[in-house]
C-alpha positions as CSV (number, residue, x, y, z in Angstrom):
1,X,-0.7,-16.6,-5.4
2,X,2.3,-14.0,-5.0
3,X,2.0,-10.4,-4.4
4,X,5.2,-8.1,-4.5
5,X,5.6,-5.1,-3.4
6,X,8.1,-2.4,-4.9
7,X,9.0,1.5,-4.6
8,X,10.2,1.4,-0.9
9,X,13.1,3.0,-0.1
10,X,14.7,6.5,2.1
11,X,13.1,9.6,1.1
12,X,13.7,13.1,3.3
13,X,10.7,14.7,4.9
14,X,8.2,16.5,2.1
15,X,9.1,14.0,-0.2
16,X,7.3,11.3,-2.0
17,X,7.5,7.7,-2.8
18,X,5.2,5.3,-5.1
19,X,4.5,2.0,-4.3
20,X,3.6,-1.0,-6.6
21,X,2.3,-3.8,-5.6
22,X,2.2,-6.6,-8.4
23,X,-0.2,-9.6,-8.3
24,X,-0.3,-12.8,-9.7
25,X,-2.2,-16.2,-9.0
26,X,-5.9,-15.3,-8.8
27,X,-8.5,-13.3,-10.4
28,X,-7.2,-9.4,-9.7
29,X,-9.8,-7.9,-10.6
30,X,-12.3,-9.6,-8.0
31,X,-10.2,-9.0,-4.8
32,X,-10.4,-5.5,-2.6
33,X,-7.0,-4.6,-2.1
34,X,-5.5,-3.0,0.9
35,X,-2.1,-1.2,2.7
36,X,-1.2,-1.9,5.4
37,X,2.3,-1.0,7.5
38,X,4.2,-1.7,10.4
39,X,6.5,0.8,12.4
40,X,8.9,-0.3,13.8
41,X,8.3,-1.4,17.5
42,X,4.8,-1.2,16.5
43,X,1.3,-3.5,15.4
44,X,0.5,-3.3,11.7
45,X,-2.0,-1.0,11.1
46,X,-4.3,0.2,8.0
47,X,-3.0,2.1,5.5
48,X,-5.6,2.3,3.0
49,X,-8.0,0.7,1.0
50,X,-9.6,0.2,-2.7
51,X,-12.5,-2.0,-3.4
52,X,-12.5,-4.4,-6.6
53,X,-13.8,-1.9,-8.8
54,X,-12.1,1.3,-8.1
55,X,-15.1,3.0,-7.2
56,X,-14.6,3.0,-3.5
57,X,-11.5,4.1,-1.5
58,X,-11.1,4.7,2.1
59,X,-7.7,6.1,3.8
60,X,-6.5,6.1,7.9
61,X,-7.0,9.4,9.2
62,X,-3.2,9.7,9.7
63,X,-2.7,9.4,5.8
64,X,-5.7,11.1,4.4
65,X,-5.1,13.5,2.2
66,X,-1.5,12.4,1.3
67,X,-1.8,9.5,0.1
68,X,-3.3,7.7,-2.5
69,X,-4.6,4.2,-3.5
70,X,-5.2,3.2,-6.8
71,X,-5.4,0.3,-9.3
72,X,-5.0,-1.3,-12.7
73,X,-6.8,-4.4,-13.2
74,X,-5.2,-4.8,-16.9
75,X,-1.9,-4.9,-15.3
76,X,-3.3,-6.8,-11.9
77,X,-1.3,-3.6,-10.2
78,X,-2.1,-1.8,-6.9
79,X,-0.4,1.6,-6.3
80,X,0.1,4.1,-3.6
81,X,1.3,7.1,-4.4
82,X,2.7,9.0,-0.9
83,X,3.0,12.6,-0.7
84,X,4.4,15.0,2.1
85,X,6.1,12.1,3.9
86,X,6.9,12.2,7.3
87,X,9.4,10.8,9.4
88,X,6.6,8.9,11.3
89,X,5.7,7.3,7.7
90,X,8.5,5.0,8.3
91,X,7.5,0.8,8.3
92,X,7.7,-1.7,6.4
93,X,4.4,-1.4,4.1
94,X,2.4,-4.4,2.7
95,X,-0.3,-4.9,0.5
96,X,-3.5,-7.3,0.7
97,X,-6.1,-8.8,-1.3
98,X,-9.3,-9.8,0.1
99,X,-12.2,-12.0,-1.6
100,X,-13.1,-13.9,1.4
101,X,-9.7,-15.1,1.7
102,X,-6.9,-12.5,2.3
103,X,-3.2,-12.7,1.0
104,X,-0.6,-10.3,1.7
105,X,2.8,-9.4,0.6
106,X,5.9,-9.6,1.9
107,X,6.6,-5.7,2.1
108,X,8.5,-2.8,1.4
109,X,10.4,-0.5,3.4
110,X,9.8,3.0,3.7
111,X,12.4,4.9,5.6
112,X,11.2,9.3,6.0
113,X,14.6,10.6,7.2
114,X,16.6,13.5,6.6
């Protein structure tokens, strides 16, 4: 099982990043997948989630309405796309699957400074 994040990087305030989040090892299409991030000095927190379908998304109030998760279950990809970044968007971010079991990634960083 591997997942493997990608798109991280520094990005001023306003701007915007995508992240990838390849997967390989088990059936993609089954698994809800998730963001997640840790700030630093912080306790990882939700991001954002996507159920196995696409059909149902759900976002932490503190992201809602600038970012967005979405999927590809041809190419076993997660995304999310982050708009209007802010300098209090910066962790390291990691994606999840869960099917019962839950794997995670081992993160990208995200660094919102000018």
């Amino acid at each position: 099982v591997q997942l493997v994040e990608s798109g991280g990087g520094l990005v001023q305030p306003g701007g915007s990043l995508r992240l990838s989040c390849a997967a390989s090892g088990f059936t993609f299409s089954r698994y809800h997948m998730s963001w997640y991030r840790r700030a630093p000095g912080k306790e990882r927190e939700f991001v954002a989630y996507i159920s196995s379908t696409g059909d149902t998304t759900s976002y932490a109030d503190s992201v809602k309405g600038r970012f967005t998760i979405s999927r590809d279950n041809a190419k076993n990809t997660v995304y999310l796309q982050m708009n209007s970044l802010k300098p209090e968007d910066t962790a390291v971010y990691y994606c999840s699957a869960q099917y019962g079991t839950q794997y995670w990634g081992q993160g990208t960083r995200v660094t919102v400074s000018s």
